[in-house]
PAZA-790300 format. One line per 10 residues: number of its first residue (from 1); their letters; for each residue x, y, z of C-alpha. Coordinates in nm, 4 decimals, padded with zeros to 6 digits. Example, Ala and Ser with C-alpha at 12.3 -4.5 7.8 and 13.67 -1.06 7.14 Angstrom:
BEGIN
1> AS> 01.2300/-00.4500/00.7800 ~ 01.3670/-00.1060/00.7140;
***
This chain:
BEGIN
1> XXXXXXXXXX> -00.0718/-02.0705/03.0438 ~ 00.1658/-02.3893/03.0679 ~ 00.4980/-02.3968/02.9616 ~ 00.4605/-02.6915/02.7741 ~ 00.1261/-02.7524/02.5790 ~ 00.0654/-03.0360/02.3874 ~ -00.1737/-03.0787/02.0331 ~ -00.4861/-03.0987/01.9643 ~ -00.6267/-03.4044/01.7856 ~ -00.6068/-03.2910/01.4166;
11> XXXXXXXXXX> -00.9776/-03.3461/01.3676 ~ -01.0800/-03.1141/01.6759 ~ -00.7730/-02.9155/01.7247 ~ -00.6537/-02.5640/01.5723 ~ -00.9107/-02.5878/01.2857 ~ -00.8673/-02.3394/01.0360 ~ -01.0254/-02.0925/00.7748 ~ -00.9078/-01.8941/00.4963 ~ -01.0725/-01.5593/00.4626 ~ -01.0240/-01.4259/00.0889;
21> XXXXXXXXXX> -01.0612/-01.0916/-00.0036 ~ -01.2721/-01.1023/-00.3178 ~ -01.3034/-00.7147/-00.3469 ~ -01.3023/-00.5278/-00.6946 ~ -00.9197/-00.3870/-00.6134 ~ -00.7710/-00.7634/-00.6957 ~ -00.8406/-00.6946/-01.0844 ~ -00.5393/-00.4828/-01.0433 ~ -00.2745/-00.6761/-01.1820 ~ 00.1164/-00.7234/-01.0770;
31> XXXXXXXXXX> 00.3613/-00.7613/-01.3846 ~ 00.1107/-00.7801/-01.6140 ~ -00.1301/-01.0140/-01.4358 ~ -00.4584/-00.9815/-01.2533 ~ -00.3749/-01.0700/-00.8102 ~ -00.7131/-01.2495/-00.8512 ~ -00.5757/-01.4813/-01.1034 ~ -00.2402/-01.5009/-00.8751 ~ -00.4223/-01.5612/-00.5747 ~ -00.6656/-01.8387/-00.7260;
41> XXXXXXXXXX> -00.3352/-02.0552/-00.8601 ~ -00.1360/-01.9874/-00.5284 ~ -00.4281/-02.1116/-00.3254 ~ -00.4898/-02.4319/-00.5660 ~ -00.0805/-02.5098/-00.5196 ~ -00.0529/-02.4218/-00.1135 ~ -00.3277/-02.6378/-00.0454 ~ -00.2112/-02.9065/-00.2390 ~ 00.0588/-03.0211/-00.0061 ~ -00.2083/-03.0393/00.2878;
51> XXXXXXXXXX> -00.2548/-03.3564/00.4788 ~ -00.6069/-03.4840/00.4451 ~ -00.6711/-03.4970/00.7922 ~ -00.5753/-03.0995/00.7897 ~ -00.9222/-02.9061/00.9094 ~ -00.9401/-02.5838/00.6765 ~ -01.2817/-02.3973/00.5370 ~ -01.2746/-02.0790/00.3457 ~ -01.4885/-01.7316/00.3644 ~ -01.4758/-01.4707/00.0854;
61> XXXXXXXXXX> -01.5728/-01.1254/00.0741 ~ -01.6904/-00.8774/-00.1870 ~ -01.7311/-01.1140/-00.4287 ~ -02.1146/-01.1023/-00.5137 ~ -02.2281/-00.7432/-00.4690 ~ -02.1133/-00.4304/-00.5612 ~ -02.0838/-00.1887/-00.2739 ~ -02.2203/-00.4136/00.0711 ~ -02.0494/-00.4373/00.3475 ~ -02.2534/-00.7090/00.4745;
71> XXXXXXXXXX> -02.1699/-00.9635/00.1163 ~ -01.9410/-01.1973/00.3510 ~ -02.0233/-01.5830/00.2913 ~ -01.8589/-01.8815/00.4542 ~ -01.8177/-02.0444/00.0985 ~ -01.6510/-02.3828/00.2645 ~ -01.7064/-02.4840/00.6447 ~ -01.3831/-02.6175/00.7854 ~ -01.3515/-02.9901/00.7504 ~ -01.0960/-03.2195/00.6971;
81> XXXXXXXXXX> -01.0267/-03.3458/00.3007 ~ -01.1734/-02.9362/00.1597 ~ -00.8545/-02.8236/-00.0195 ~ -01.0032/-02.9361/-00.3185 ~ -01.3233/-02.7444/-00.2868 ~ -01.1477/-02.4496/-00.1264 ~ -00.9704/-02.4165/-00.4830 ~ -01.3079/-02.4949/-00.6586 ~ -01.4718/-02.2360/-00.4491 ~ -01.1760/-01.9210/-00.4899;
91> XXXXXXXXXX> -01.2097/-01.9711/-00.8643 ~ -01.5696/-01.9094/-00.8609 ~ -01.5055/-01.6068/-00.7149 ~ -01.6353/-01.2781/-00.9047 ~ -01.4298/-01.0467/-00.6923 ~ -01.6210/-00.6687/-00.7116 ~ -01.7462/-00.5903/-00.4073 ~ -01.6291/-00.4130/-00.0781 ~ -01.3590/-00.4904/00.2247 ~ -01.5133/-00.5782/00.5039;
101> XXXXXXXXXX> -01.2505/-00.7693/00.6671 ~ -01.2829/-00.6792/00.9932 ~ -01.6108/-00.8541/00.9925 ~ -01.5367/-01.1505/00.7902 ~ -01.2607/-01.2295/01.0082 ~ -01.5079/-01.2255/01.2644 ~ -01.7596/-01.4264/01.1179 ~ -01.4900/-01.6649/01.0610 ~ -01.4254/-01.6856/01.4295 ~ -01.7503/-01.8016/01.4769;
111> XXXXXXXXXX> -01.7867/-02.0519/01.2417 ~ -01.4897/-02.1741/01.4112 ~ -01.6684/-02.1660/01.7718 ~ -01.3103/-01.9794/01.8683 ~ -01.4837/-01.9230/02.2341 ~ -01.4768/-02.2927/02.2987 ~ -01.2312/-02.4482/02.0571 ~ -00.8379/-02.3464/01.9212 ~ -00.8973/-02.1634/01.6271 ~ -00.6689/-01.9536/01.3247;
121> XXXXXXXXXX> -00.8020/-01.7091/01.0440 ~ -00.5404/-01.6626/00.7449 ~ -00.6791/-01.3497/00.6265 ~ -00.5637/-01.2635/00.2367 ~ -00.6318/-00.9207/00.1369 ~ -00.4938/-00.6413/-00.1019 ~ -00.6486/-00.3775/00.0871 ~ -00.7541/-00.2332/00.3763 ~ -01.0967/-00.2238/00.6097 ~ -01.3486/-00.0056/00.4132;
131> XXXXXXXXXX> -01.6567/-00.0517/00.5806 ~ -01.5994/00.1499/00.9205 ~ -01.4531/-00.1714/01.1363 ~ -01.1335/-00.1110/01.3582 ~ -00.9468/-00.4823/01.2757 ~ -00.6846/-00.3338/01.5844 ~ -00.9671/-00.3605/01.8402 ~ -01.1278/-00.6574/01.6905 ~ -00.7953/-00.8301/01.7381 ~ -00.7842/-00.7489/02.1117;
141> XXXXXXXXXX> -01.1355/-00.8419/02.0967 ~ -01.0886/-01.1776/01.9708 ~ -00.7695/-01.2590/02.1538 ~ -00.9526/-01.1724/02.5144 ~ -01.2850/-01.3810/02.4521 ~ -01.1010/-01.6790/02.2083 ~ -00.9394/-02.0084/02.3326 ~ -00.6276/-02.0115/02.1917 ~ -00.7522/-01.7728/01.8652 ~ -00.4938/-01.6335/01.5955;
151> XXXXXXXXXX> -00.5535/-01.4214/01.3194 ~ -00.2388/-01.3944/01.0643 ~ -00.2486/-01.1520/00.8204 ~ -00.0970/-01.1834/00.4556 ~ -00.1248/-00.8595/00.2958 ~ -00.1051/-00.8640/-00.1120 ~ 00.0584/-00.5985/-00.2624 ~ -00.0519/-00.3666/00.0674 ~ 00.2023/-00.0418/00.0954 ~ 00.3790/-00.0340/00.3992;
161> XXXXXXXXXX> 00.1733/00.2156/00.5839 ~ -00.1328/00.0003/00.4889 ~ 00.0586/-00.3366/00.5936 ~ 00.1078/-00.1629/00.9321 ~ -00.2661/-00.0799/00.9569 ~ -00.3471/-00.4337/00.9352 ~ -00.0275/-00.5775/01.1347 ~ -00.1879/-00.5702/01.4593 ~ -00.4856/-00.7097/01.3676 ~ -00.2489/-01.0204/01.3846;
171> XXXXXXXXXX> -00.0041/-00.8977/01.6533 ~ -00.3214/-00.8382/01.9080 ~ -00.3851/-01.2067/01.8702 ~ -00.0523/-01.3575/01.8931 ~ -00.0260/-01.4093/01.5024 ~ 00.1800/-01.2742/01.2262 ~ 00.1445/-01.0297/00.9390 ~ 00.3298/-01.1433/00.6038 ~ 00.3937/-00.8750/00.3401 ~ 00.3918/-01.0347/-00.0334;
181> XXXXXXXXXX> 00.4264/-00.8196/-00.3370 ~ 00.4266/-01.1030/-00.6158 ~ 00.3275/-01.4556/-00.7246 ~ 00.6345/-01.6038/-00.5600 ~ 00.5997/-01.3871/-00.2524 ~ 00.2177/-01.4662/-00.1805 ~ 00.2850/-01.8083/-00.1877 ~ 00.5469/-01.8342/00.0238 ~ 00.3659/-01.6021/00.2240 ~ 00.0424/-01.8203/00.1919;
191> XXXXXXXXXX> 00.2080/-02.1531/00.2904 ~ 00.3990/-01.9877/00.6066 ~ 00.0886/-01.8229/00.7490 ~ -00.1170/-02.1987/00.7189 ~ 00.1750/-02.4221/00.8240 ~ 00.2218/-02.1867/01.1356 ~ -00.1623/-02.2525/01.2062 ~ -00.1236/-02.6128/01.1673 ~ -00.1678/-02.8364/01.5102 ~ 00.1492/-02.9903/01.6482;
201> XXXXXXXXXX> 00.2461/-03.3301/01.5978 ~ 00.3728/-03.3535/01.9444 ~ 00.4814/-03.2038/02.2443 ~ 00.5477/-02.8193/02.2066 ~ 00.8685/-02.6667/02.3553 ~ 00.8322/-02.3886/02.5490 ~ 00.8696/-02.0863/02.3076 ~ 01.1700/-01.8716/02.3840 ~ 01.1272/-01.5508/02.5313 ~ 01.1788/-01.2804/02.2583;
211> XXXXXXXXXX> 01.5517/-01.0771/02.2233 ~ 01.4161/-00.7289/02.2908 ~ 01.6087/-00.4852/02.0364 ~ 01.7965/-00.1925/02.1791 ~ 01.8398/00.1746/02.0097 ~ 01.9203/00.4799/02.0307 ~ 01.7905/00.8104/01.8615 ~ 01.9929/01.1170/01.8288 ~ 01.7800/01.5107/01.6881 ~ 01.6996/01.8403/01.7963;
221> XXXXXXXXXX> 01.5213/01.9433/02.1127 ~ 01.3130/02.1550/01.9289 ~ 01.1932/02.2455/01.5478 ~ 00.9605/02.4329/01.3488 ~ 00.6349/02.2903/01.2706 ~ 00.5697/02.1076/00.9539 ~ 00.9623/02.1238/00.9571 ~ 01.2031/01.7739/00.8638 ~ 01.4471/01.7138/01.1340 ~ 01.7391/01.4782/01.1075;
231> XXXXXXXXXX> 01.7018/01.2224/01.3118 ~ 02.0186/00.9841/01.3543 ~ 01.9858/00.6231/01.4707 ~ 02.1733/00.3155/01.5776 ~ 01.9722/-00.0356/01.6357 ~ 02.0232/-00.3948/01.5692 ~ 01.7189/-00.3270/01.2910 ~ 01.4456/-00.5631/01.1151 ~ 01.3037/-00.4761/00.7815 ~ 00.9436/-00.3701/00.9196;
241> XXXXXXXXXX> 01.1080/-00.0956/01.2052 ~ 01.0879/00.2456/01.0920 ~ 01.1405/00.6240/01.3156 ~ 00.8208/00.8136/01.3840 ~ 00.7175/01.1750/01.6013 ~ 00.3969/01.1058/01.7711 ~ 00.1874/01.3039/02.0398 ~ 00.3483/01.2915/02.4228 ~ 00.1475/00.9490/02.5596 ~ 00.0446/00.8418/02.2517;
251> XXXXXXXXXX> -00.0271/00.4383/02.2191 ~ 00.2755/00.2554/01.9665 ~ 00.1020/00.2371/01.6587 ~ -00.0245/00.5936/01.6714 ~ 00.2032/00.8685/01.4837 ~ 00.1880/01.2036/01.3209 ~ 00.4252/01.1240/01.0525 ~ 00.6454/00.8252/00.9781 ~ 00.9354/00.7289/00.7969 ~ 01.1647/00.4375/00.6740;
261> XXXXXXXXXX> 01.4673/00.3400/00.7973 ~ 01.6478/00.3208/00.4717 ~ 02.0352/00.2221/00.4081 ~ 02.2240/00.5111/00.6139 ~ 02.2125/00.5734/01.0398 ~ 02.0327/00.9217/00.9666 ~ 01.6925/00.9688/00.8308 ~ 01.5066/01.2955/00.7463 ~ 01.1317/01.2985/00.9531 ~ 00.8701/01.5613/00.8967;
271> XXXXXXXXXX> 00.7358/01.7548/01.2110 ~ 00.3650/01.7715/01.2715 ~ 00.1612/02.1114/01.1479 ~ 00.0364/02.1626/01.5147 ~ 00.2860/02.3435/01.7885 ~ 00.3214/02.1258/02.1243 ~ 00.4929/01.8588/02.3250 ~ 00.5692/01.5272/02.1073 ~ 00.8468/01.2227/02.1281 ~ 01.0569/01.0682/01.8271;
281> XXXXXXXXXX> 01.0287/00.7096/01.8702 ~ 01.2171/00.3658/01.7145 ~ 00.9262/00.1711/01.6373 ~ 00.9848/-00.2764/01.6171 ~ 00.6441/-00.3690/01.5192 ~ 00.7400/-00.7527/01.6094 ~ 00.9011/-00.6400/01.9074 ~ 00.7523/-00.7721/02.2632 ~ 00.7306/-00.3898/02.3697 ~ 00.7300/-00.2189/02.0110;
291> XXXXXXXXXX> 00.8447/00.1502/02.1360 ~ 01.1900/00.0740/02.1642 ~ 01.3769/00.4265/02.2123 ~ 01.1997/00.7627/02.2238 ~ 01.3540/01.1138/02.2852 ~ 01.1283/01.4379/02.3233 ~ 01.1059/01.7275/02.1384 ~ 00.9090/02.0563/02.1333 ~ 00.7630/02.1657/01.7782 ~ 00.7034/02.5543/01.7782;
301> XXXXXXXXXX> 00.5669/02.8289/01.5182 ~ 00.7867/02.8987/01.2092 ~ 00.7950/03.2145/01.0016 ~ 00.7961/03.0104/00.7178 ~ 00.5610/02.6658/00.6812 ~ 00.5737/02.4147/00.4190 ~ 00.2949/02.1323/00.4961 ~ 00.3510/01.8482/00.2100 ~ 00.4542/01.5391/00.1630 ~ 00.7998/01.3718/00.2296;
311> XXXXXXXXXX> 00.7705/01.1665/-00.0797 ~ 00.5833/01.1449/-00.4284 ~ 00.5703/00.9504/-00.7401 ~ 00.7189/01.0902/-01.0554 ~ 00.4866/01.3109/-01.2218 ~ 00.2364/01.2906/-00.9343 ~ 00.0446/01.6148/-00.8778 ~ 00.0140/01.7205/-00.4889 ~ -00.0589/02.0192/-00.2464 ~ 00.1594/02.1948/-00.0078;
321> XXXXXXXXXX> -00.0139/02.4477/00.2575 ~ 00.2170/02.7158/00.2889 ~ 00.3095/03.0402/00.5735 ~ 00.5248/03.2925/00.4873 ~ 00.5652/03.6878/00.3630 ~ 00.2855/03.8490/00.1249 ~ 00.4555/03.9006/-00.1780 ~ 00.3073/03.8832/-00.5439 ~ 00.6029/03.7550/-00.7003 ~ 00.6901/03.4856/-00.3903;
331> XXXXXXXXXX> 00.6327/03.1444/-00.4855 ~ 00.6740/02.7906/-00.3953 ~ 00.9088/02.5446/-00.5983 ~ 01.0926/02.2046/-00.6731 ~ 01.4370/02.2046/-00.7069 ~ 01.7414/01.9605/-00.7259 ~ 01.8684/01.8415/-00.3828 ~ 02.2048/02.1182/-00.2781 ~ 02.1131/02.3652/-00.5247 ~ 02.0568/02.7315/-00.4482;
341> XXXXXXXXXX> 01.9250/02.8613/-00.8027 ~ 01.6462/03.0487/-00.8639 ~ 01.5392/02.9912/-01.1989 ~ 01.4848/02.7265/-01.4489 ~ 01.2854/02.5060/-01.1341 ~ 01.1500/02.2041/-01.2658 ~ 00.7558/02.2806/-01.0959 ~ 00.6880/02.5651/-00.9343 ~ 00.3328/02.7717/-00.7916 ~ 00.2590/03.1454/-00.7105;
351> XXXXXXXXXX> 00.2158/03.2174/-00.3426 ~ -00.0858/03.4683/-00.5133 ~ -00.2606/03.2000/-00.6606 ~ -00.3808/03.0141/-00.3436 ~ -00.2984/02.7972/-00.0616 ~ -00.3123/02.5368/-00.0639 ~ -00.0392/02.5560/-00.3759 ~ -00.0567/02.3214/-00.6140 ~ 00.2562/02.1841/-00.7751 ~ 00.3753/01.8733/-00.9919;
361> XXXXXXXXXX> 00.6528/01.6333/-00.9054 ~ 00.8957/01.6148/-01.1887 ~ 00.9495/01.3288/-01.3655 ~ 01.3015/01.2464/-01.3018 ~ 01.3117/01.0353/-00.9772 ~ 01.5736/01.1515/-00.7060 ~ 01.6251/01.3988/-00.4160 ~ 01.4811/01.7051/-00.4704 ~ 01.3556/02.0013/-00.2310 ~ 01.0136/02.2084/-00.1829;
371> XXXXXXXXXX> 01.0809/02.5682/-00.1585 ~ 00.9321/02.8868/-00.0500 ~ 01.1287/03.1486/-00.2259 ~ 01.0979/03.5395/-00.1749 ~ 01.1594/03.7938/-00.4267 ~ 01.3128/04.0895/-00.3224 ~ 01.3897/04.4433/-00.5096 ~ 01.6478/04.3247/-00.7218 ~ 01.7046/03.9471/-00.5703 ~ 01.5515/03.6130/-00.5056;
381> XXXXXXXXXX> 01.6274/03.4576/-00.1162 ~ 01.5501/03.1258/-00.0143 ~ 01.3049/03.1450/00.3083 ~ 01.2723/02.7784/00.4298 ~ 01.3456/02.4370/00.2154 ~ 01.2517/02.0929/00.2868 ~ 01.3437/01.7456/00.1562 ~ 01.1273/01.5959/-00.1291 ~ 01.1621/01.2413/-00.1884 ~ 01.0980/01.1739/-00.5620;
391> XXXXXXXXXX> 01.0319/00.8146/-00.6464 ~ 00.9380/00.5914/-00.9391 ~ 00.6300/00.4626/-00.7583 ~ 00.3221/00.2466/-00.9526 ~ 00.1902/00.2674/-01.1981 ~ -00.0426/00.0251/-01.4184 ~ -00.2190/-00.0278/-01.8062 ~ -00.5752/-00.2171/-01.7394 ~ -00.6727/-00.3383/-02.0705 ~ -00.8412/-00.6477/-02.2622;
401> XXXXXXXXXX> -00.5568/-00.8914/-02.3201 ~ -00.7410/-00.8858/-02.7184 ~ -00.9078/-00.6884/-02.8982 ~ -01.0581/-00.6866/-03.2587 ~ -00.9194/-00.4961/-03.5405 ~ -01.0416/-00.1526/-03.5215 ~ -01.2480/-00.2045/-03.2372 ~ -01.3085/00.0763/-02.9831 ~ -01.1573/-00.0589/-02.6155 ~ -01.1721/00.1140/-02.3001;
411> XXXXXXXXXX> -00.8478/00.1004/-02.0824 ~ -00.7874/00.2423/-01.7521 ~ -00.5000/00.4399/-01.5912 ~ -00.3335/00.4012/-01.2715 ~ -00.1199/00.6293/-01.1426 ~ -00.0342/00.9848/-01.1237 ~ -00.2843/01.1806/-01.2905 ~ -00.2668/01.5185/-01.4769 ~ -00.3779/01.6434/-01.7705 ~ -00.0506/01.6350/-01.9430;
421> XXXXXXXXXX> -00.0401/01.2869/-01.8998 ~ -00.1447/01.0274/-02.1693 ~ -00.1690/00.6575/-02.2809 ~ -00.1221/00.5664/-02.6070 ~ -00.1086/00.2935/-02.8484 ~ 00.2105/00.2218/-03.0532 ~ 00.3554/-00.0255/-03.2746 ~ 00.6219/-00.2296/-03.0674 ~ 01.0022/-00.0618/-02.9984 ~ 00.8119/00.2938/-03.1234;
431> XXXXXXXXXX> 01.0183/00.5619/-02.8800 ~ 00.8937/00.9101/-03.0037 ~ 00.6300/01.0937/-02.8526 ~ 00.4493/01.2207/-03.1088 ~ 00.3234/01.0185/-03.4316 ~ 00.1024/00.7344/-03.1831 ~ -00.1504/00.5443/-03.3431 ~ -00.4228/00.6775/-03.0766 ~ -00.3930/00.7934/-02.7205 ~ -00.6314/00.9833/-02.4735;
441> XXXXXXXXXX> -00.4789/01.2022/-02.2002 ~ -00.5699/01.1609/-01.8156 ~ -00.7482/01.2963/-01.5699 ~ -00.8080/01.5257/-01.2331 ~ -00.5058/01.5066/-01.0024 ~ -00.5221/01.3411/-00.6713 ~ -00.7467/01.0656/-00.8565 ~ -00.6341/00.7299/-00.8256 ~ -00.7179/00.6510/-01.2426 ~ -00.8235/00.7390/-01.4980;
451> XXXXXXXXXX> -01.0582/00.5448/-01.7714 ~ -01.0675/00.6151/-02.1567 ~ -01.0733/00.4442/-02.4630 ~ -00.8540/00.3714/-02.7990 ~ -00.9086/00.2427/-03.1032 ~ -00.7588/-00.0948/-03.2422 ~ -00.5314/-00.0485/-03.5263 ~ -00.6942/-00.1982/-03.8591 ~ -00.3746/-00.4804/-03.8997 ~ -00.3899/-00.7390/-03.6826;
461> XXXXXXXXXX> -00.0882/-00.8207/-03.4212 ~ 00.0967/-00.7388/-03.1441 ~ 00.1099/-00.3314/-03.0181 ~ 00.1782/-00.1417/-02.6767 ~ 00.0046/00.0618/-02.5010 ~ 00.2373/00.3603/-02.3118 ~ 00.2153/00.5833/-01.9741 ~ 00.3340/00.8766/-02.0451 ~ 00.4126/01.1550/-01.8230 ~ 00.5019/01.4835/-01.9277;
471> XXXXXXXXXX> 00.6657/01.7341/-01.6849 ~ 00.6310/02.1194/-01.6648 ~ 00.9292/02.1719/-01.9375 ~ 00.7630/01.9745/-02.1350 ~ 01.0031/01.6831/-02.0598 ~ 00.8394/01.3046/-02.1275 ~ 00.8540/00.9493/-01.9899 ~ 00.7333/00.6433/-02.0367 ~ 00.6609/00.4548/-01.7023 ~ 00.4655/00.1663/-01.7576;
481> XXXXXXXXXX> 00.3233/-00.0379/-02.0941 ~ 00.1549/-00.3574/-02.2172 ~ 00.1616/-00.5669/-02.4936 ~ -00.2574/-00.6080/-02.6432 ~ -00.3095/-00.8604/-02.9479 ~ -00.5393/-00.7063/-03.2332 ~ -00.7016/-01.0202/-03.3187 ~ -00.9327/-01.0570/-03.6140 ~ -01.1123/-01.3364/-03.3292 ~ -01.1314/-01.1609/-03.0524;
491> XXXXXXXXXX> -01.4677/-00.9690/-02.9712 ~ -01.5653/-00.6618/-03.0777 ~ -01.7339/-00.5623/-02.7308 ~ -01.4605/-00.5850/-02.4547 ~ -01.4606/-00.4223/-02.0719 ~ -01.3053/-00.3424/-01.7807 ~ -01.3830/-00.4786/-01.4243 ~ -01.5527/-00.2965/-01.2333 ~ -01.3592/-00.0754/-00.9180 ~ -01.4020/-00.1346/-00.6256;
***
């Protein structure tokens, strides 16, 4: 490729389409509003300040079937003067289908004839591929038969493991992945990822090679499996780099486990649950060469194994496979970070009742750590603990914004679920946790929500609905709520969106 490269005429140069994810997942809403509704304003106000002469299309997917991978539609070809249909066409979007990304992205390649011609995809989703596509190899794909194709990548409320599924969908072809969690960051986002697909007004300067980051990684030689070794760091870091253990050989985006950088130099990383040869690397996604330091180390047996997460949401219910001494008063338990008590743990599980064991996060957030504890003729010992990361996490109240005075309404749940849990419906500033006007509790752990109903209070006005989580001593919190308006004109029949 030439150093120097100059643009293409703006009607037959890096033409462009937005590809919209319109699956059921963007009825979830951020601060109270739907991403749908987010997405169709920050659209309508990015493409205002477009020139004319700007070639842009648009192709959704999900948005007219429920369930069908193959519901992709090229809503707008790319043509100069479309940002006014392009906003016309995202707000008749009926977002409840599917995410086949992998293949819209593709389609949208073709529309663009990206074999022959410059062409960029802005892909905008809040999720990832769930229709059995690899977007990493259709990157490489693209990037090896394209002229001059680019795919960025703005991922909408994505968590970072998820944005770093998608990322190299965009690094493959040169592009970039932007992370936005709100209405100011998806437009910002939004604007960035379509300004750095726009054609050049004149002559390009050669691009300057990229600074590649240096680090260095300090931990054991060996460890137990399933066990969290401290790993100690020093880099020049970005906000996307994070420490992982993969397999010996394994490609950079590959891992076992992974784990943020955080605010200190030392970070805590869990080991794999298989015995063998592995590396701990410092990982620069936008890195030229992303594997920036790696050290080996050997995982081995342990006498004692606790498999579970790193970190989980307050109140969040979750399994821990477990190896260590029969016993039928051992057990497996939460307790604060540095203490060495035996009693009074705020979640614990009985070795004798199964394994996987199944316990419940408590709903204080804060460093905690999993347990196994053996009990001995006339004392308790400690056999192996491991750090548990206990954070505030999501969670959401999906509900009509009005409903009619004592009108049954169905309202849906996310986050953790267990059936001490409830949502309720209160008059406003009401803090106790009995006395509600109605509530229903939730559902089977592990599930991502849970959907019930209430019953609209006979006066008319404002009221809140509450999450409330309830831990094992019986301790509550509220973690999320919503204002609804009992409205003697609002309908009598509301419902939900349907999930995706």
């Amino acid at each position: 490729m030439a150093e120097t490269s100059f643009a293409q005429d703006a009607s037959a140069g890096a033409r462009t389409i937005i590809v919209m994810d319109g699956s059921g997942s963007m009825w979830g809403q951020i601060n109270g509003v739907p991403k749908l509704e987010i997405a169709r304003e920050t659209v309508a106000e990015v493409l205002k300040g477009l020139p004319q002469e700007r070639e842009i299309g648009l192709v959704a997917y999900g948005h007219r079937t429920r369930g069908d991978c193959s519901d992709i539609e090229i809503m707008v070809p790319p043509a100069a003067g479309t940002a006014d249909a392009i906003s016309q066409a995202v707000n008749t979007m009926r977002f409840q289908g599917r995410t086949p990304l992998s293949d819209a992205v593709r389609r949208a390649a073709e529309e663009l004839r990206f074999t022959e011609n410059p062409a960029t995809v802005v892909l905008v989703t809040d999720g990832i591929e769930t229709c059995n596509a690899d977007p990493c190899a259709l990157g490489k794909e693209l990037e090896q038969s394209g002229v001059e194709f680019t795919a960025h990548v703005v991922g909408f409320g994505l968590t970072r493991q998820e944005g770093l599924e998608l990322s190299c969908l965009a690094r493959n072809t040169g592009g970039s992945y932007f992370d936005a969690s709100d209405r100011e960051g998806l437009g910002k986002a939004l604007d960035q990822a379509i300004k750095t697909a726009a054609p050049a007004a004149t002559p390009a300067a050669p691009a300057p090679e990229p600074v590649q980051p240096e680090a260095t990684l300090d931990a054991a030689d060996s460890a137990a499996i399933t066990s969290a070794v401290k790993v100690t760091w020093t880099a020049t870091r970005s906000e996307r780099d994070y420490i992982d253990v993969a397999p010996l050989g394994a490609p950079a985006f590959e891992w076992a486990s992974w784990v943020e950088l955080g605010d200190s130099d030392k970070v805590m990383l869990r080991m794999p649950p298989e015995p063998g040869d592995y590396v701990i690397r410092y990982i620069a996604p936008d890195a030229a060469e992303p594997v920036v330091a790696s050290r080996p180390i050997k995982v081995v047996e342990g006498d004692f194994v606790l498999d579970g997460p790193l970190t989980v949401q307050v109140g969040e219910s979750f399994r821990v496979n477990w190896r260590g001494p029969e016993g039928e008063e051992n057990y497996i338990d939460i307790m604060e970070k540095g203490s060495t008590a035996t009693e009074n743990e705020p979640s614990y599980a009985w070795a004798r009742d199964g394994n996987p064991a199944e316990l419940m996060a408590p709903i204080t957030a804060g460093e905690y750590q999993l347990r196994y504890v053996v009990q001995g003729e006339s004392a308790r010992a400690v056999g192996l603990s491991v750090p548990l990361n206990v954070i505030l996490g999501r969670a959401e109240i999906e509900a009509a914004e009005e409903v009619a005075p004592g009108a049954e309404f169905p309202v849906r749940a996310r986050g953790p679920q267990n059936s001490r849990h409830w949502v309720d419906i209160v008059t406003p500033g009401f803090s106790e946790f009995s006395g509600e006007i109605g509530y229903f509790y939730l559902g089977e752990p592990g599930a991502p929500f849970t959907e019930g109903s209430l019953t609209a209070p006979a006066e008319p006005g404002s009221y809140d609905l509450r999450y409330v989580i309830e831990g094992m001593k019986g301790d509550r919190r509220v973690i999320a709520r919503r204002t609804i308006t009992v409205s003697p004109g609002a309908s009598a029949d509301v419902s939900l969106a349907p999930v995706e």
